[in-house]
N, C-alpha and C positions, 0 to 999 in steps of 0.2 A: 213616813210621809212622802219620800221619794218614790218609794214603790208605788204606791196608790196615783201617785201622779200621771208616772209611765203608761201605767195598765189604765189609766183615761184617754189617754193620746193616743195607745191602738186600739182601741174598742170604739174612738171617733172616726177612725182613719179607713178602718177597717168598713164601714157602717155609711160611710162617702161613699167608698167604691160599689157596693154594693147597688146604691140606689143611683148610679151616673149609667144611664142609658149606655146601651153597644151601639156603635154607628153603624148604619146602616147599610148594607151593601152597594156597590156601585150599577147602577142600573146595566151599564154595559157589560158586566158580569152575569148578572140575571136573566139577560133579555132572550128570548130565543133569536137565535139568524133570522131573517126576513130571507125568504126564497126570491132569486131573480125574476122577474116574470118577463121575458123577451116577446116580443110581440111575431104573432103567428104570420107567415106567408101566406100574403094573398092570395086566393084558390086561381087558376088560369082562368080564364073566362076562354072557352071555344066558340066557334062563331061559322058558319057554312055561307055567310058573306064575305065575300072577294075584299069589300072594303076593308074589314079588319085583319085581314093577313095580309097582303100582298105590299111589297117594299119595292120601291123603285129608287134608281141613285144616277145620277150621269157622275160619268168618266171621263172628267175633261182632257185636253190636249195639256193645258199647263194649268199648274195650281191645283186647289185642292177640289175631290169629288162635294156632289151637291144631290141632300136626298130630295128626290119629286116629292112633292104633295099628292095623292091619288086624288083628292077631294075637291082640287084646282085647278084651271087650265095651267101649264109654264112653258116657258122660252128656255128654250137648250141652244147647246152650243151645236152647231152644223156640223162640227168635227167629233163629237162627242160618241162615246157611245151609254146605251140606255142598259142597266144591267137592271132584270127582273128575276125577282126571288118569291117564294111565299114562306111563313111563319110557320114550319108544321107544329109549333106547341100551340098555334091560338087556329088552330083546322080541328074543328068539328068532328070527334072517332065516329065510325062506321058501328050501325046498332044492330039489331037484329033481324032487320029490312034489310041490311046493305052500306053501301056504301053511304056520305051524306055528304061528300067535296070532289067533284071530279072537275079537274078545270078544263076548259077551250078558250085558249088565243087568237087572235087576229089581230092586225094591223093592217089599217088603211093609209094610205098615201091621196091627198085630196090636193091637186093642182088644180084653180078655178073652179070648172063646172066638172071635172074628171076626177072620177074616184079609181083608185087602183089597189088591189090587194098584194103586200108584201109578202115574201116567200122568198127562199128558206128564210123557218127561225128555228134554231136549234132544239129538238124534243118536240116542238110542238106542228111546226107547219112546214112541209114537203113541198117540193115545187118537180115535179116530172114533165121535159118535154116532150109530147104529144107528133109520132111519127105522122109523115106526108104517107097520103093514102096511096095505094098500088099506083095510082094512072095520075099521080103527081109527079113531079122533077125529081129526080136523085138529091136525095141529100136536101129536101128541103122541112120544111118545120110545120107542123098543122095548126102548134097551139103549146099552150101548158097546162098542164094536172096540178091544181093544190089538194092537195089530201092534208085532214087534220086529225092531229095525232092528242085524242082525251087524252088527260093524266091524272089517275085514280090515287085516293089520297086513303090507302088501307095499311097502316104499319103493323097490322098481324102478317099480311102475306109479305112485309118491305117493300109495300108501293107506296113512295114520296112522291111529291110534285115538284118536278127537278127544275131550278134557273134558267134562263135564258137570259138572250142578250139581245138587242139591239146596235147595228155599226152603222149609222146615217149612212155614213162616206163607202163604204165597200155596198151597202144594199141601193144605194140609188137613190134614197129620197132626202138627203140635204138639202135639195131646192124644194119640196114641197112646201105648198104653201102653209097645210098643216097636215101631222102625221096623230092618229086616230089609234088609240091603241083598245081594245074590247076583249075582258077578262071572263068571261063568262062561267059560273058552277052550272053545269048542266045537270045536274040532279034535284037542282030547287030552282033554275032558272034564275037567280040573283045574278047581277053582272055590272060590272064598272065600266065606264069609258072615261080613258084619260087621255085630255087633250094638246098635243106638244106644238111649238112653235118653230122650226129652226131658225136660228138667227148667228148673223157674223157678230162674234163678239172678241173681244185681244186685238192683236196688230197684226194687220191684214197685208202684206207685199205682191206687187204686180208693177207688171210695164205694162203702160196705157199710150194712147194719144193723147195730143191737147195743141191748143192752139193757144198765144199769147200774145199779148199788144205788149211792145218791148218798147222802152222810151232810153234812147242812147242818153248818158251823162256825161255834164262838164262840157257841152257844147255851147260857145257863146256868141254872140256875133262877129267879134273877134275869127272867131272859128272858122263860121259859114263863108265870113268875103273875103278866107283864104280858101275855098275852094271845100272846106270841111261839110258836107253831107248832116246834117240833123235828121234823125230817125225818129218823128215822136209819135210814140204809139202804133207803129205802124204792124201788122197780124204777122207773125213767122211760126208755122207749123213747127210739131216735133215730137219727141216721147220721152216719156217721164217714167221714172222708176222711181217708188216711196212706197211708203208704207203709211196705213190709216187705221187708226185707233179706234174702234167699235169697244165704249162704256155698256160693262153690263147692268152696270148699278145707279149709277150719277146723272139722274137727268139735264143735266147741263152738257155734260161730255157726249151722252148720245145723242145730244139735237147736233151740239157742234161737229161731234166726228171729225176731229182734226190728223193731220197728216203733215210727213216730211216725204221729201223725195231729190233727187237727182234731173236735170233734164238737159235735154240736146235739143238746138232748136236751129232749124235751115232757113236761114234770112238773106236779106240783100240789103245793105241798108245804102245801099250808091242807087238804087234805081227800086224802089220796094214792088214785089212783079207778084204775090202774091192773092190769090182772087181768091176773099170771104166765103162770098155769095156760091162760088163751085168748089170751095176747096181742095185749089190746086193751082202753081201758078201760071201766069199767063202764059199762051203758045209764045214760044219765041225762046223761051228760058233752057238758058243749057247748064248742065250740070258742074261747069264751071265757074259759072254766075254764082253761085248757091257757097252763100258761108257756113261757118260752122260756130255755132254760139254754145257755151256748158255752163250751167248756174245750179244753186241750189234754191228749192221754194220751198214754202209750207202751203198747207189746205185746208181749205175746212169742206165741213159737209159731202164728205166720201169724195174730193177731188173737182166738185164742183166749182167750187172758188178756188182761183189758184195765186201766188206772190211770190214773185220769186226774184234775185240778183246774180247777176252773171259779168261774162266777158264775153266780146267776142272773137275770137283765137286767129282772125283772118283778116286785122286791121290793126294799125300799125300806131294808131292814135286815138285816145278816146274810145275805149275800147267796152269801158264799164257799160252797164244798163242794168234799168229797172224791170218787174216785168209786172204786167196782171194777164192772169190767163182764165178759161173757163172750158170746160169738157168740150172739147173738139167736135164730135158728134151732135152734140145737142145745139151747140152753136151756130155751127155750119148748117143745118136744116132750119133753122126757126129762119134766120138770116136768109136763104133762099127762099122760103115759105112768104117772106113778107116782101122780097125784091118781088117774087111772081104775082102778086098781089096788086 
């Protein structure tokens, strides 16, 4: 009966396993890889338009460079120089016609109503002086030769279209009123003009003139009916040395254009002998009349306005003052303009 029992319990046990499903593989076992698919490099687009290659940057004097826009006029720095390059991945190859990118530069210099062509620019424009004919002077000038030098953009022969530069300050037109640059492909006639501004921007240092209305302090009546001189407001010539802060960015800093500076100013304040109206002082005045006043001021609006505190180095009491001043030049003519009036 034992035996019979056993040989039921393996023929059950047996007859389980049988019908208990195999688990099923782990899909991440089965699965094929998935291939990475990276995404393909966009093809170059080439272009035989100036506008899509051509890269313009200034190089400032301080701080970091600054790329132009070709597609907007901008304001550069006077000190700057202009560095011009083209893209030869996005230039247009040469077909079976020829060439399809040769560029021609120029550069205008426009003061007022006068346009003038700049010359030399490196690679592209030649500036040759023009000899004085036989039955002129020795040694004198007839003129100048611009010759412009195309640059062919064929990299089967290794002809690239080489950089150039731009130096405001070494070519002469930091004071134009604006400088004209014209890129032109002479093969399709397409051509850019971009238009630049110079302008003073950072901290600007010079010695100027100025004229100031100096008010002595601390003088009181006390003062006067000992014999003590009150100086109020009265005009004492001089020159100031500072520096003025041209905002390239901050329209509040570029209206105010503020300044610090230094100044020396030749006063009298025993006899004030100084004439506005002629800017200069009256005959009579000797150079040992003439004091000698040192203060510091501040400015606004490039030196026009001027405030400043001082001493004066030639008086023995009472020596401080106040000062308001105003461009000497400007002053001194309007003031006579309205006496003669």
């Amino acid at each position: 009966m034992r035996t019979i029992t056993v040989l039921f319990l393996l023929i059950s046990v047996s007859g389980f396993a049988q019908q208990t499903p195999a688990p099923a593989p782990s899909p991440s076992a089965t699965a094929a890889p998935t291939p990475s698919l990276s995404p393909s490099p966009a093809p170059v687009t080439r272009s035989t338009d100036p506008y899509d290659f051509t890269v313009m940057e200034e190089r400032v004097v301080h701080g970091s460079n600054k790329t132009i826009d070709v597609t907007k006029t901008s304001e550069v720095d006077d000190r700057s120089t202009i560095q011009i390059r083209f893209d030869q991945n996005k230039m247009m190859l040469p077909d079976a016609h020829g060439s399809n990118v040769t560029i021609r530069l120029a550069v205008l210099a426009l003061r007022g109503t006068t346009v003038t062509e700049v010359a030399p620019i490196p690679n592209f424009v030649e500036s040759t002086p023009v000899k004085a004919k036989d039955n002129s002077p020795s040694g004198s000038i007839g003129g100048t030769t611009i010759t412009h030098h195309d640059q062919q953009f064929n990299p089967s022969v290794g002809a690239l279209v080489p950089a150039t530069y731009l130096d405001l300050e070494s070519l002469g037109i930091s004071d134009a009123d604006k400088i004209q640059v014209v890129i032109r492909n002479v093969d399709t006639a397409q051509e850019i003009s971009i238009q630049l501004y110079p302008r003073k921007f950072g901290l600007r240092a010079k010695a100027s003139d100025t004229v100031m209305f100096v008010k002595r302090l601390g003088v009181g009546k006390t003062d006067i009916a000992n014999g003590l001189n009150d100086f109020n407001f009265g005009p004492s010539p001089g020159v100031v040395y500072g520096g003025t802060y041209f905002a390239r960015q901050s329209p509040t800093w570029r209206f105010l254009q503020p300044g610090l500076g230094v100044d020396v100013l030749f006063t009298k304040w025993d006899n004030p002998a100084f004439d506005i109206t002629t800017g200069k002082f009256v005959p009579g005045t000797q150079g040992s009349d003439i004091q000698i006043a040192v203060g510091g001021q501040i400015s606004l609006f490039a030196g026009v306005v001027q405030a400043g505190y001082g001493a004066n180095l030639q008086v023995d009491r009472k020596r401080q003052y106040f000062s308001l001043g105003f461009s000497f030049v400007n002053l001194t003519s309007k003031i006579a303009g309205l006496v003669g009036k």
